[in-house]
C-alpha positions, 0 to 999 in steps of 0.5 A, a space after each residue: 350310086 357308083 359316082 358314091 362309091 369311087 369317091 368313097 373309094 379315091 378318099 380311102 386310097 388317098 387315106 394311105 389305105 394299103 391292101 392285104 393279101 387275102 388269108 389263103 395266100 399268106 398262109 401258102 407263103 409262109 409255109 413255101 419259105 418253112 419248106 425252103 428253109 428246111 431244106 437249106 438246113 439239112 444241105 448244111 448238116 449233111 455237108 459238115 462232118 459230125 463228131 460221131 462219124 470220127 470226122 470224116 469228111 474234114 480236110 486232113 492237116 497238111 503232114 509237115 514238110 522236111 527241114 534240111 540244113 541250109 547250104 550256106 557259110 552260117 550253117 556250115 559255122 551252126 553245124 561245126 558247133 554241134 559236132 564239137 558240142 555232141 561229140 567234144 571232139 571224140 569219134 566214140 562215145 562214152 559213158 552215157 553219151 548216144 552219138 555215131 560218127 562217121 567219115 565223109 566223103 564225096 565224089 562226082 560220078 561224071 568225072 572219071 579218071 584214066 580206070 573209068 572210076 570217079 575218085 572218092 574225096 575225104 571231106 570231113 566227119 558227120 555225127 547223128 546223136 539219137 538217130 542213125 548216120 545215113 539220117 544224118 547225112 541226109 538231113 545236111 547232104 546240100 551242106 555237105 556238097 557245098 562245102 565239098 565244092 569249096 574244099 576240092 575244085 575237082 568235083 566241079 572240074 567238068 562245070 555246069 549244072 552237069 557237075 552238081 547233078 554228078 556229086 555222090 555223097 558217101 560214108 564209112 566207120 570214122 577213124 583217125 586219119 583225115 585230110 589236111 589240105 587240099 592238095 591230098 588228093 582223092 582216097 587210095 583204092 583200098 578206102 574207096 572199096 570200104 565206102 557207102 554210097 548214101 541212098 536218099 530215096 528210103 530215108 525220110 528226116 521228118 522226124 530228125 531235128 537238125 540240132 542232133 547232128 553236126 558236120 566238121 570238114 577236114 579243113 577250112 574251106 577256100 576263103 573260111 577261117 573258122 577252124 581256127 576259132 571253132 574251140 570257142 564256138 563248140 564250148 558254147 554250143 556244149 554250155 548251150 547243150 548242158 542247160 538244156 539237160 538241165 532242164 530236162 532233169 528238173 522238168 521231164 515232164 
């Protein structure tokens, strides 16, 4: 009777008979992996941030980062065009024009004269259009120290990275008279003590376009010849300027 049944048996296997797990066990099986999955749902719906909580939880975007005015021989001839263009060459404005101009100056408080003072040097003439002066002379300072050192070799007598650390860059209420070749000289005492100090650290240009300031040196920097054609230049920054108004008329939406 078992010699019956093993055979019986080995035709069955031989047959590809597989067998099942009994009822209970697959029964328990599903409901481990109902409780598992459960659970994995509700890991991912208390990680994700819901719409009702105001989205809290989600990583906040990144706040934009400032843009100054590169300091370079292209932005320098970009800048000069804008200050023709905003101000048409007038320090006041008039009529319905909104723009503030100021003189420039910069200086070097490492190299101290014979008094113990650093002499201040008239570099040129800043515009900010829509925003205040020291706004202005931030968002463009590295470009302003580096036409400053092109224009007057003083500043960068004492060399080295001591030098550069040492420029201050200073302002005062435009007017009419300006400097007209290096070999000026520093300012007299009496324009020194009408000058301002910039103070960059309690001014942030987030918000300032660079196309709403301009800077015009005295004079041609050592080996820059674009005073000469700057007339050229600001008409089209100006035509550049009236078609944008243009616009902003017909579509102020």
């Amino acid at each position: 009777m078992m010699h019956c049944l093993s055979l019986a048996l080995v035709l069955v296997l031989g047959r590809g008979f597989v067998p099942t797990r009994p009822a209970i066990s697959t029964a328990l099986s599903r409901q481990t992996a109902l409780r598992r999955s459960a659970k994995s749902g509700a890991k991912k719906q208390s990680t994700a941030p819901s719409k009702a909580s105001g989205g809290f939880g989600a990583k906040k975007a990144p706040s934009p980062a400032e843009v100054r005015v590169a300091a370079d021989k292209t932005s320098l001839e970009k800048q000069w065009d804008r200050f023709i263009g905003i101000t048409d060459y007038e320090i006041v404005a008039r009529g319905d024009d909104d723009f503030e101009v100021c003189d420039v100056f910069v200086r070097n408080a490492e190299a101290k004269g014979p008094d113990g003072q650093a002499k201040w040097f008239r570099i040129g003439k800043a515009v900010a259009e829509g925003c205040d002066v020291p706004s202005a002379l931030k968002l463009q300072r590295g470009l302003i120290f580096w036409t400053a050192v092109h224009m007057r070799r003083a500043l960068v007598a004492t060399g080295g990275v001591r030098a550069a650390a040492g420029l201050e860059l200073g302002f005062a209420e435009a007017g009419m008279a300006g400097a007209e070749a290096a070999e000026a000289g520093p300012v007299d005492d009496q324009t020194a003590q009408s000058i301002q100090v910039l103070d960059v650290s309690d001014k942030s240009v987030k918000a300032v376009p660079p196309s709403s300031v301009g800077f015009r040196p005295d004079f041609s920097p050592e080996g820059f010849a674009y005073k000469r054609r700057e007339r050229v230049g600001g008409d089209k920054e100006k035509e550049k300027r009236q078609r944008q108004k243009d616009r902003d008329t017909f579509m102020p939406f």
